[in-house]
N, C-alpha and C positions, 0 to 999 in steps of 0.2 A: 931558298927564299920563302919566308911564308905571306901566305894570302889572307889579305884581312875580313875577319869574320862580317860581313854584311847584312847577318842576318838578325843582329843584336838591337835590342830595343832601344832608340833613343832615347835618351834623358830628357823628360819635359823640363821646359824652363820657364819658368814663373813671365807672363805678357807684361808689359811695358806697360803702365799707364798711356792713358788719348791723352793728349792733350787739348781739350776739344775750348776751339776759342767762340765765344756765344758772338751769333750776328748781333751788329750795331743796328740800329735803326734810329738814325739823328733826325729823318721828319715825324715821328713818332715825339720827340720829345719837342721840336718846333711846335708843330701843334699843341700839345698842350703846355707850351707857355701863353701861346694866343689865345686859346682857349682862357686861361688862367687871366690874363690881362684885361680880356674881354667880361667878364665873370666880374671881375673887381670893378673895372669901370662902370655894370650897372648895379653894383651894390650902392656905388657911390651916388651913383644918379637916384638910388631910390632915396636913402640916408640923409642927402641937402638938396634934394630940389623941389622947392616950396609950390610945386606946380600939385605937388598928390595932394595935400590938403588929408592927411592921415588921421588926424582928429575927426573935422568933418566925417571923413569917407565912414569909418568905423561907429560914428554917433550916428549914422543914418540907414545905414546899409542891415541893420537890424530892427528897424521898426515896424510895428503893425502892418501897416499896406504892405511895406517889402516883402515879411511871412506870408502875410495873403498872395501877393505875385508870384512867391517861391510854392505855395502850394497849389495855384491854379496854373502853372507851368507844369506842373507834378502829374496834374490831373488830366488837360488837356496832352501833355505827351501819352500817357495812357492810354486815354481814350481815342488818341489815332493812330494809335499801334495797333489796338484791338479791331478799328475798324479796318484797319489799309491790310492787318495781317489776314482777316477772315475774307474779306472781300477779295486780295489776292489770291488765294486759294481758288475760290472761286470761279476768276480770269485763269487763273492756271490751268485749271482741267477744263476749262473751254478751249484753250488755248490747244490742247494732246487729244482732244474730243474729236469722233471722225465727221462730223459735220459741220461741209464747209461752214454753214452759216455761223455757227458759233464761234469757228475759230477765225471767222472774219470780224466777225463785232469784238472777239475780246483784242485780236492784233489791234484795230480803229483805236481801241479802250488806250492800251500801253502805249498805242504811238501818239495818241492827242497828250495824257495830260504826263508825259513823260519830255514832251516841246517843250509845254506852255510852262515860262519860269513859277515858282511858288508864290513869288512874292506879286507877280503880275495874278494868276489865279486866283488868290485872294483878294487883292483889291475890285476883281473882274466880279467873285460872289457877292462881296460884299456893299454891290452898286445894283445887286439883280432888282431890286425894286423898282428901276428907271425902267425894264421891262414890263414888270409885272408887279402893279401897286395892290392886286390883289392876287390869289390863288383859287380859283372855285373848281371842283366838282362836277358835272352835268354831262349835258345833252354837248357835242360839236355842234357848229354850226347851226343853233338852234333857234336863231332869227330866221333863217333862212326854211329850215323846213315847219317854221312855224308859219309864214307864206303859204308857204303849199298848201296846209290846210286850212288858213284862212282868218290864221290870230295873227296880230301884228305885236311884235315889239314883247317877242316870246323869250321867255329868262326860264328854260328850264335846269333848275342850279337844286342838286339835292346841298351841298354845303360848303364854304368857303371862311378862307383867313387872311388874315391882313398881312401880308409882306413880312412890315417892320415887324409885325410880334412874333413871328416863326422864325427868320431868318435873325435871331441876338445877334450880337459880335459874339459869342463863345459859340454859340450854335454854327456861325460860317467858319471861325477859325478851325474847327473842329471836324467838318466836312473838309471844308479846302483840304489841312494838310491829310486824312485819311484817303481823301480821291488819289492826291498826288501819291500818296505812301504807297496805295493801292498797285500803280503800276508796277512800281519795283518791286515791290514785294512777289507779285505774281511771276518775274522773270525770275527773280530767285526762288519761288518753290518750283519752277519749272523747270531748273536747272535742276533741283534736286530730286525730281520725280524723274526726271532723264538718268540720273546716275546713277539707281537702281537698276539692276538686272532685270532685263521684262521677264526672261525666265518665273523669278517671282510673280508675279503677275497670271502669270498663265499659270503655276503650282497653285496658287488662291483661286484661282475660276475653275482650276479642274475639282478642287476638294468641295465645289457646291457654293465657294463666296459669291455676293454679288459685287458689281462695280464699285460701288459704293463700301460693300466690308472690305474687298481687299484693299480699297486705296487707306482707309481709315487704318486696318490693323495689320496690312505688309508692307505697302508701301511711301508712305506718309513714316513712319516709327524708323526705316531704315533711312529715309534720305533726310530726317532732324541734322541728321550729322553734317552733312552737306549747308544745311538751311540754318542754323544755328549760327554761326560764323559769319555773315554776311546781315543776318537779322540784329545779331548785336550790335554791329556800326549803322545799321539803318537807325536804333532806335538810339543811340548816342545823337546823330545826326538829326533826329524828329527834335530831342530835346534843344538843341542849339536849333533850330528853324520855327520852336516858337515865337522868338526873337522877331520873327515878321509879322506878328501879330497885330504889330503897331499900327500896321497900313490897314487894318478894319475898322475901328481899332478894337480891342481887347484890353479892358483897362485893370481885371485880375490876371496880368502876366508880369514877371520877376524885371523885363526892361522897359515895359511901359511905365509902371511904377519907382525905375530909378532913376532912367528919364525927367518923370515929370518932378521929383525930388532936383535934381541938378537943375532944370530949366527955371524950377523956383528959388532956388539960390543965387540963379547965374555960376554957377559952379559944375561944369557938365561933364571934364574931365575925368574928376576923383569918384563918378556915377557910374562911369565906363569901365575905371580900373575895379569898379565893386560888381557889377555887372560881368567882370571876366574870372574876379575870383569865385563869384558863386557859380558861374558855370561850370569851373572848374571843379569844385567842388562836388556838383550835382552829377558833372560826366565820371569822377575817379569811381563814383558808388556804384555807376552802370557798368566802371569796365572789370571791378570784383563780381558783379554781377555775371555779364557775360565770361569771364574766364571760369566760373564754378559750373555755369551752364554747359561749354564747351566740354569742361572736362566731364560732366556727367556724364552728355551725348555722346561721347568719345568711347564711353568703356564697351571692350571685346573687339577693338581694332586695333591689328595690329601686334596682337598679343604672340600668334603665332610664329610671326617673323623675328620678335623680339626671344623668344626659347630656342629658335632653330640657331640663331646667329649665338647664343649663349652657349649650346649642346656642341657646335664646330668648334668656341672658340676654349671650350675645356678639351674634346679631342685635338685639338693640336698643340694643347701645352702639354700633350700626357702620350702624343707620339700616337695615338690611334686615328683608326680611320674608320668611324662605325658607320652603317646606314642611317643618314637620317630619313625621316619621315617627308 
């Protein structure tokens, strides 16, 4: 009898095609017919409903005052970004400061006007004259220690201003939203002075920094990246919150002005829908804005993990097993 050789190579045979059947997913497609039905019915509603008044909207939404509101909107978001961003700084390192006092008055700072809503804030400065119809300068209490010595009805005043002329409607719009900015602002660079390594910190004070160079050129440059991201929706957010201006009012801002356009028409709708595309507008430019920022602040993180993950994933197409770093 013979014994079958067993030790003979078998003959490969060519794999079967898969036949690989692809998942359905039918609410994938429900949804976007809804979607799609949804989409069309407000094409339509834009197309025949003689409520936008399109002519109008477009003959007015481009005039003098309007450019004037579009650029005193432009100006005022500016300039409470600059104030709310420097002043939060400010609050911030009171805020990580080792004495109590300071980090007691800047906590008071972020939890008052972090309450009080913006739009109440603002109406609240822009009534401050009902307090104080003047603002002077001097001596306290200086009836009284004019008594003492023997003069009555003593005004020692080196210099004073009148309410109305110091406090404009742009001057309060311009304070209010910087105070308010101010608070979050400072909880965001706080968070970002936190998520630096204090190690850094203490590397700058040993090489001779003072408090002050290191927070400026170690630790302020690393946590951008932190603060960056949160400052860009702050200041998208300042832009859409001049819009409360009205309640001062502020009569060079982009809603006061289209506002008072629709209120003299009787036409206040097609005011609204112009009022939401120029926001829209003004916001898309802040968010190429912040994404070019992000990405600046962004570069040299990350870089690492992105080579190491590269380096493992060519050693396992190639069968090796190197050390990585």
């Amino acid at each position: 009898m013979t014994i079958p050789d067993t030790s003979a190579t078998p003959v490969p045979r060519d794999a079967e095609p898969i036949k690989a059947i692809p998942v359905r997913h039918p609410g994938r497609w429900v949804a976007v017919a809804v979607i799609a039905v949804l989409v069309a019915m407000f094409v339509h509603l834009l197309l025949t409903n003689d409520a936008f008044h399109w002519e109008f909207m477009f003959r007015n939404m481009f005039t003098p005052p309007v450019l004037r509101g579009v650029a005193g909107t432009v100006v005022i978001t500016i300039l409470s970004m600059i104030i709310g961003v420097l002043l939060g700084i400010v609050v911030a390192v009171a805020r990580l400061s080792n004495n109590p006092i300071l980090r007691g008055v800047a906590w008071a700072y972020t939890w008052f006007f972090r309450a009080v809503p913006r739009y109440v804030l603002l109406i609240v400065m822009g009534n401050l004259g009902i307090l104080w119809s003047r603002l002077e300068v001097g001596v306290p209490f200086d009836t009284y220690l004019g008594r003492l010595f023997g003069v009555e009805d003593a005004q020692w005043r080196l210099f004073g201003l009148d309410t109305r002329d110091l406090l404009s409607g742009f001057t309060v719009g311009v304070l209010g939203l910087a105070l308010s900015e101010a608070a979050y602002m400072a909880e965001i660079v706080r968070a970002g002075m936190l998520s630096v390594d204090p190690g850094q910190d203490e590397a700058a004070t040993a090489l001779g920094m003072s408090r002050g160079q290191a927070l400026r050129r170690v630790v302020l440059p690393q946590a951008m990246r932190v603060i960056i991201p949160p400052t860009g929706n702050e200041s998208i957010a300042m832009l859409k919150d001049t819009s409360l201006l009205i309640a001062v009012p502020v009569t060079d801002e982009l809603f006061f002005q289209l506002s008072a356009i629709g209120n003299r028409y009787f036409l206040i709708f097609p005011m609204l829908v112009a009022a939401m595309l120029w926001y829209l507008f003004l916001v898309s430019i802040l968010l190429v804005g912040q994404y070019f920022l992000e990405k600046r602040f962004s570069r040299g993180y990350g870089r690492a993990d992105k080579a190491k993950m590269k380096l493992e994933g060519l050693a396992a197409e190639h069968g090796a097993n190197p050390e990585l770093p």
